[in-house]
Backbone as a printed PyTorch tensor [residue, N CA C, xyz], in Angstrom:
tensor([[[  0.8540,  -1.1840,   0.0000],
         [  0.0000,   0.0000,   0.0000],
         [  0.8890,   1.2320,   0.0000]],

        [[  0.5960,   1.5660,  -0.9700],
         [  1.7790,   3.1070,  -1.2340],
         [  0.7910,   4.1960,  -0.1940]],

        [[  1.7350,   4.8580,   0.4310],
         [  2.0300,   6.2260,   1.2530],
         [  2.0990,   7.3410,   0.5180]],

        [[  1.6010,   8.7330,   0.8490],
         [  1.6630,   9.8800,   0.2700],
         [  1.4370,  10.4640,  -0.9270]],

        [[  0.4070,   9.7410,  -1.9210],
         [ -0.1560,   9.7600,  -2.7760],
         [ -1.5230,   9.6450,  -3.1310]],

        [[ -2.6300,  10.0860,  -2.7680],
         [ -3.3900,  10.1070,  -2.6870],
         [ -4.6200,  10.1680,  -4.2090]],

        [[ -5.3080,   9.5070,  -4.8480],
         [ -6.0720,   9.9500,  -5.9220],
         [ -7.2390,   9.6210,  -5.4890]],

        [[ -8.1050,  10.6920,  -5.9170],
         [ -9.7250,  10.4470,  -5.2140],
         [-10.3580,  10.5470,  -6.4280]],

        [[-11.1730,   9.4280,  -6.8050],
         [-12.3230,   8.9940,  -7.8150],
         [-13.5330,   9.0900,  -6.9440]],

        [[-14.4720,  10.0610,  -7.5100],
         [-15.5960,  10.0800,  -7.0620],
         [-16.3560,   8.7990,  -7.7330]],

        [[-17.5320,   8.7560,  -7.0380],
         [-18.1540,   7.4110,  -7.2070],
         [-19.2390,   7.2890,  -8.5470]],

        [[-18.9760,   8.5850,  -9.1550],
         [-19.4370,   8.6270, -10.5030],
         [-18.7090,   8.2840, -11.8550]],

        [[-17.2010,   8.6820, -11.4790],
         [-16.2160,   8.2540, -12.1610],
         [-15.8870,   7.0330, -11.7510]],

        [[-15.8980,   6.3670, -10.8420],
         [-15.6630,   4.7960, -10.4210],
         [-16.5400,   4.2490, -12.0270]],

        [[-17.7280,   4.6430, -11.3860],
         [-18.5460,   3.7920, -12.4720],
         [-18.4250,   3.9250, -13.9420]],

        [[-17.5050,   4.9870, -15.0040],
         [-17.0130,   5.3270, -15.7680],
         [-16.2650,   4.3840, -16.0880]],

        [[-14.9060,   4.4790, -15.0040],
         [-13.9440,   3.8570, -15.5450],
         [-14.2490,   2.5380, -15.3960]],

        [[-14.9930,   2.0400, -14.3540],
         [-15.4450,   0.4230, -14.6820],
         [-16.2320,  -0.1220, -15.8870]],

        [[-17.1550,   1.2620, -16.4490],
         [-17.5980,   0.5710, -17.4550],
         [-16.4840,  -0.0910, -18.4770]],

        [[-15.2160,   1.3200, -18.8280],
         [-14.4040,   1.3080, -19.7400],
         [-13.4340,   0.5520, -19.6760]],

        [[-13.5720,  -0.3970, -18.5770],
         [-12.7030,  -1.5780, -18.3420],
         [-13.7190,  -2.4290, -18.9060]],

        [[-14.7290,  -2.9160, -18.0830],
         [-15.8980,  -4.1090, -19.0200],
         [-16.5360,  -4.2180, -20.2260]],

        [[-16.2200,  -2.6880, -21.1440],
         [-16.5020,  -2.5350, -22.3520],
         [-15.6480,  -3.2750, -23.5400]],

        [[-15.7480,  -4.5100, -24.2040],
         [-15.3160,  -5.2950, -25.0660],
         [-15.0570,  -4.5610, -26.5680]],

        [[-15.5360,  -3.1580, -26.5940],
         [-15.3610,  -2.7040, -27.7040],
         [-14.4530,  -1.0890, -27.0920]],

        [[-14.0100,  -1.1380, -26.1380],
         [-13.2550,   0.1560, -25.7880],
         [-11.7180,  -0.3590, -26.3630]],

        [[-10.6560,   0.3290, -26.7120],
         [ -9.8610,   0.6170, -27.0420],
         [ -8.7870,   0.2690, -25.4680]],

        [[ -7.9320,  -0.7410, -25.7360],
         [ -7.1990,  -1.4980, -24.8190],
         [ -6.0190,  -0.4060, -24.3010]],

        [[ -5.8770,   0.5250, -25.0050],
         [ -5.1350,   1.6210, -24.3050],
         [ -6.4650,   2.2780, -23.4220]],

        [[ -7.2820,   2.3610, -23.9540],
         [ -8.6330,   2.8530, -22.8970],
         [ -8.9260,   2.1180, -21.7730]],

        [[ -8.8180,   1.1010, -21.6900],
         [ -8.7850,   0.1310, -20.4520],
         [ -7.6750,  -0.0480, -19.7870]],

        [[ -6.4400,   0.0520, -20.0090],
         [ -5.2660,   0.2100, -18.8870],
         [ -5.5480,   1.0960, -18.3450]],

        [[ -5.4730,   2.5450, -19.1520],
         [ -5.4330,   3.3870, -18.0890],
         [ -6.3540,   3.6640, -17.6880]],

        [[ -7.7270,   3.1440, -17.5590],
         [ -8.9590,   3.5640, -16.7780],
         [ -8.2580,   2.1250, -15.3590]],

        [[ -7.8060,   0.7680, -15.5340],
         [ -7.3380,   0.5410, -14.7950],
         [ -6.3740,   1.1100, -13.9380]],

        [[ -5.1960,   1.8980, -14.4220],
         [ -4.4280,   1.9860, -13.4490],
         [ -4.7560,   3.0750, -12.8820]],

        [[ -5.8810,   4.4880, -13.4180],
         [ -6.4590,   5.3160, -12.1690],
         [ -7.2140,   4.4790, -10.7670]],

        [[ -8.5060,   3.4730, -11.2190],
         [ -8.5130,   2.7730, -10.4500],
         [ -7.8540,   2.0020,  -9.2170]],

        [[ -6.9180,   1.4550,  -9.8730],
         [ -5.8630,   0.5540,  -8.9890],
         [ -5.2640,   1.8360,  -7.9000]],

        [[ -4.4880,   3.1910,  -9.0130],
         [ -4.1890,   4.0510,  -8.0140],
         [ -5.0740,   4.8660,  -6.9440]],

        [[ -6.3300,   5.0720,  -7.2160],
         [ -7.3190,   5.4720,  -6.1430],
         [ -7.2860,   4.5520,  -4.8200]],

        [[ -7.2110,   3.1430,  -5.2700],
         [ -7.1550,   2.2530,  -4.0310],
         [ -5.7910,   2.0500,  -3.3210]],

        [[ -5.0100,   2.7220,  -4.0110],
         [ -3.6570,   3.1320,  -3.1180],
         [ -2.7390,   1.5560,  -3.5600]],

        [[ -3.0430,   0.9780,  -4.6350],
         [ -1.6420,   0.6600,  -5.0980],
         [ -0.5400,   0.8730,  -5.6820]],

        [[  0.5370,   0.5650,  -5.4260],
         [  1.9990,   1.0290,  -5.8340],
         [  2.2120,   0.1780,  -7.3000]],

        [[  3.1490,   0.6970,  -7.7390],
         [  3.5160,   0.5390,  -9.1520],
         [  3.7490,  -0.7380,  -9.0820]],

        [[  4.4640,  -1.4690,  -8.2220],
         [  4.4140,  -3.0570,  -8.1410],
         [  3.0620,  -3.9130,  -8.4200]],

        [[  2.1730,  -3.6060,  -7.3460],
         [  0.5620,  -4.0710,  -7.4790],
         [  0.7910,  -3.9200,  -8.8850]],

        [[  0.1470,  -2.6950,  -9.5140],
         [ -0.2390,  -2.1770, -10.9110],
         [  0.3520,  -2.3350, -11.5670]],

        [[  1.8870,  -3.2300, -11.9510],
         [  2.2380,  -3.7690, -12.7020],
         [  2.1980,  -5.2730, -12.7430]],

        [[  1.2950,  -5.9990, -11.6710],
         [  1.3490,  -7.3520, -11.3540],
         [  0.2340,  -7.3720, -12.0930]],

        [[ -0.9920,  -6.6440, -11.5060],
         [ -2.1840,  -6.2630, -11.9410],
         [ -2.3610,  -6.6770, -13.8540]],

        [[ -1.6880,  -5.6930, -14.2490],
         [ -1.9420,  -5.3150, -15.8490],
         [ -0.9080,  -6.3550, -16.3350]],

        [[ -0.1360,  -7.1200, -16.0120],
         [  1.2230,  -7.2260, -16.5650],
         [  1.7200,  -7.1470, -17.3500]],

        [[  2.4490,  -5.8060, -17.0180],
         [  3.2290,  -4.8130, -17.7950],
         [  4.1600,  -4.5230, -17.0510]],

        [[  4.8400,  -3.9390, -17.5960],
         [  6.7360,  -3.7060, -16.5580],
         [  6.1150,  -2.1500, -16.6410]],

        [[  7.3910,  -1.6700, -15.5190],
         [  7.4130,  -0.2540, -15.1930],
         [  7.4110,   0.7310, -16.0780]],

        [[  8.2500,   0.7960, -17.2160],
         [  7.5710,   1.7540, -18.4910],
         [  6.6210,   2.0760, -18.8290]],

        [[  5.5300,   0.5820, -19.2350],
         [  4.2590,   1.0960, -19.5160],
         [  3.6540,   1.6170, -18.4220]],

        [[  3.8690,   1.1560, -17.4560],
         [  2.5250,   1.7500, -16.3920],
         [  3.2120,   3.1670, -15.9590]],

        [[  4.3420,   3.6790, -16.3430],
         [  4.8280,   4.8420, -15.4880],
         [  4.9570,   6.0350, -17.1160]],

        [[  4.1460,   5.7080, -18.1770],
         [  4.4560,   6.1080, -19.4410],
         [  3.5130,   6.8380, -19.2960]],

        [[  2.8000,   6.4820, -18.7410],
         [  0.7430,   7.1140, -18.9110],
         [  0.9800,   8.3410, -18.2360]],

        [[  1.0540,   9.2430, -18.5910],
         [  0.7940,  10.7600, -18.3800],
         [ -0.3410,  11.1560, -18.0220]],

        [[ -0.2170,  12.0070, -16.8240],
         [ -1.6600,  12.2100, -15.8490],
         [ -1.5150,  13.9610, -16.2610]],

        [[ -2.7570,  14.3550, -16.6090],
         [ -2.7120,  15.7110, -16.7770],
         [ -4.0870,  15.9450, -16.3950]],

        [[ -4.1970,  16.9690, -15.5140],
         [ -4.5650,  17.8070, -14.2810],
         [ -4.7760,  19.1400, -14.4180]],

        [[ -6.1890,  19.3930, -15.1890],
         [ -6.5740,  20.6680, -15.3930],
         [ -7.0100,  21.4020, -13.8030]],

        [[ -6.7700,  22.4670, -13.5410],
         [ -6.9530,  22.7430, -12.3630],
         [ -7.4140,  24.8230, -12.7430]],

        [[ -7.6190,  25.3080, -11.6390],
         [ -8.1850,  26.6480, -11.5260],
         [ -6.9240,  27.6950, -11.4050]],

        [[ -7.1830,  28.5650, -11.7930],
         [ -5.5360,  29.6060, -11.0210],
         [ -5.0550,  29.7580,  -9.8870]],

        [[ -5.8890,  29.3150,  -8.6040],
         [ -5.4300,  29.6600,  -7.4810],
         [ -4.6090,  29.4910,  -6.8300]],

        [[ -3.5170,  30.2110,  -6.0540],
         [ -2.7410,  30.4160,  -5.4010],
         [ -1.8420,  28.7430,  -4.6640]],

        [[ -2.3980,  28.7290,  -4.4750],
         [ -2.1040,  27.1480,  -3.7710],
         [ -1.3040,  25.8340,  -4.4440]],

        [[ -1.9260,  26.0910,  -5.8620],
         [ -1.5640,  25.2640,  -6.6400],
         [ -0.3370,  25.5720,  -6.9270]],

        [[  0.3410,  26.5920,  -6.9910],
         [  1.4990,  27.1720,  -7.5670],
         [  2.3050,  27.2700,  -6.4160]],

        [[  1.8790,  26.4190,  -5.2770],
         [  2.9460,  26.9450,  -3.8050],
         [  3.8100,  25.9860,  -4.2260]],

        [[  5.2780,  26.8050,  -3.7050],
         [  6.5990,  25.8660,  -3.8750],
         [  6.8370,  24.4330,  -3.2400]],

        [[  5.8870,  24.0520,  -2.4370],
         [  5.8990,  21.9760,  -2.1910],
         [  4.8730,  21.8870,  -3.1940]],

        [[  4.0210,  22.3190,  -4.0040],
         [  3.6350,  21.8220,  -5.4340],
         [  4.5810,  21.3820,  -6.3330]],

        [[  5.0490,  22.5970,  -6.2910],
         [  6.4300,  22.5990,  -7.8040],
         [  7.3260,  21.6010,  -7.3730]],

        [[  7.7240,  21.3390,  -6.3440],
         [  8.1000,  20.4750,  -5.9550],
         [  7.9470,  19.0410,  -6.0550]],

        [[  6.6380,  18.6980,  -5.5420],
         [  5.8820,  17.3290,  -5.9360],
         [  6.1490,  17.0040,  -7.4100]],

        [[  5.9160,  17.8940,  -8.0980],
         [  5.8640,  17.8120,  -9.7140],
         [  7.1340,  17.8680,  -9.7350]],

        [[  8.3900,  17.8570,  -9.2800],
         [  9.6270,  17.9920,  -9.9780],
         [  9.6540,  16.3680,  -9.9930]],

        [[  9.1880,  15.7430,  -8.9340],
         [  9.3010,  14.3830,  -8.5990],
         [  8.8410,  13.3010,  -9.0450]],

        [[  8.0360,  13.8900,  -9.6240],
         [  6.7100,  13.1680, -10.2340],
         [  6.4610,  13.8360, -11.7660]],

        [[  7.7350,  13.6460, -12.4600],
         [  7.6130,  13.9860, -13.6870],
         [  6.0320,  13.3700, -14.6310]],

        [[  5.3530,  12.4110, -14.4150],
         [  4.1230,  11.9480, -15.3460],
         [  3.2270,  12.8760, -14.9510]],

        [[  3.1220,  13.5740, -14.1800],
         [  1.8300,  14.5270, -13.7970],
         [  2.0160,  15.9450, -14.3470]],

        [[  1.1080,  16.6290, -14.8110],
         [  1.2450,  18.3660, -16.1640],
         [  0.0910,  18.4300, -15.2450]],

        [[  0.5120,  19.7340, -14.7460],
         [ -0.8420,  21.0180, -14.0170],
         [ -0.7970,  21.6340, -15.7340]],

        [[ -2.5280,  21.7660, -15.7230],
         [ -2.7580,  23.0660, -16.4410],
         [ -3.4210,  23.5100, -15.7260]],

        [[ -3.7010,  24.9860, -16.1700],
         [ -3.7730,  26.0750, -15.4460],
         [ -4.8990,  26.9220, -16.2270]],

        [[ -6.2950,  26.9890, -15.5800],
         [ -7.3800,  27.8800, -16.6190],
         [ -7.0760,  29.5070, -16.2690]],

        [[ -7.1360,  30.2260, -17.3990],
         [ -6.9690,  31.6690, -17.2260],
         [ -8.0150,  32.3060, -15.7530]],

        [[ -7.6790,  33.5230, -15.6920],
         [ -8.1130,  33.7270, -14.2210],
         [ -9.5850,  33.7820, -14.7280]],

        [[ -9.7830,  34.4650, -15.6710],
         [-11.3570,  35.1060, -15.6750],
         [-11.5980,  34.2450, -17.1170]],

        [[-11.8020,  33.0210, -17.2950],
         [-12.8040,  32.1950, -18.3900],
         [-14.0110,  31.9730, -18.0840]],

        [[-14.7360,  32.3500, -18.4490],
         [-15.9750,  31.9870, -17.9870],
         [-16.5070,  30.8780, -19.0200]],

        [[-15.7340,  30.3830, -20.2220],
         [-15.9680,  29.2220, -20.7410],
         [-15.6410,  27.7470, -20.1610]],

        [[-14.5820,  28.1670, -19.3060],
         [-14.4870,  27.4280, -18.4600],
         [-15.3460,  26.1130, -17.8660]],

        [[-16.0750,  27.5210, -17.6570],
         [-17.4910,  26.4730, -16.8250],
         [-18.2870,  25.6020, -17.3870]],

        [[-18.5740,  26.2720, -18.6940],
         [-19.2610,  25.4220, -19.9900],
         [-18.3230,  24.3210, -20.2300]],

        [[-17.3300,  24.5040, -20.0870],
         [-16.9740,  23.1660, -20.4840],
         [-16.7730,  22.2720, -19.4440]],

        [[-16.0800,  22.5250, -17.9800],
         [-16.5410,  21.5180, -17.0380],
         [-17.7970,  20.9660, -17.2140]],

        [[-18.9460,  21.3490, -17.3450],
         [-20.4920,  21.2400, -17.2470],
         [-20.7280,  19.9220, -18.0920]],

        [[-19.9030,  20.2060, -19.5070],
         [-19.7910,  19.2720, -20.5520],
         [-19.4880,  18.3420, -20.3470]],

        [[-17.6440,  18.3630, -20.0570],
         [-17.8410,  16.5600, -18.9670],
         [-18.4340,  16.0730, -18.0900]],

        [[-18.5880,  16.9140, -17.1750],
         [-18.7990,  16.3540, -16.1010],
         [-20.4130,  15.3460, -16.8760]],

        [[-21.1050,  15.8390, -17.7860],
         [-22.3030,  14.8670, -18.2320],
         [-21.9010,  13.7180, -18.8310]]])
């Protein structure tokens, strides 16, 4: 059980990515990595999740996590930049301060 990493799947996206694992016509790059968010929400380490999928450490550490997020202050504090120096697979983006398209488009996925 990996320490200090935390990913939280709400229980709407649980059911997402489970479909897109049990879906026989999804795209097998579409099903790893809806697995390995999974696997990582439940707090397994790259070992698990490569026993899991079996795949060696490349593939499962290849999958690039990108992380649209808001402008605020916090995000940009120096143990952020930090985390991310460490954790090269993870890209903050960053929405302009005042988009108000923004919202329209959260609204969009989130359906």
């Amino acid at each position: 059980m990996r320490k200090g990493i935390t990913v939280a799947v709400s229980p709407e996206d649980q059911v997402r990515l489970d479909a897109i694992v049990r879906d026989r016509n999804c795209p097998q790059k579409h099903v790893w990595r809806a697995r390995i968010i999974l696997l990582t929400a439940e707090g397994a380490g790259t070992v698990a999740i490569m026993r899991a999928l079996g795949k060696d450490k490349r593939a499962v550490w290849r999958k690039a996590v990108h992380v649209i997020l808001d402008n605020y202050a916090t995000h940009k504090h120096p143990k952020v930049k930090a985390w991310l120096g460490r954790h090269r697979r993870f890209t903050f983006h960053f929405t302009p301060t005042s988009c108000c398209w923004a919202n329209a488009v959260e609204g969009f996925l989130a359906s």
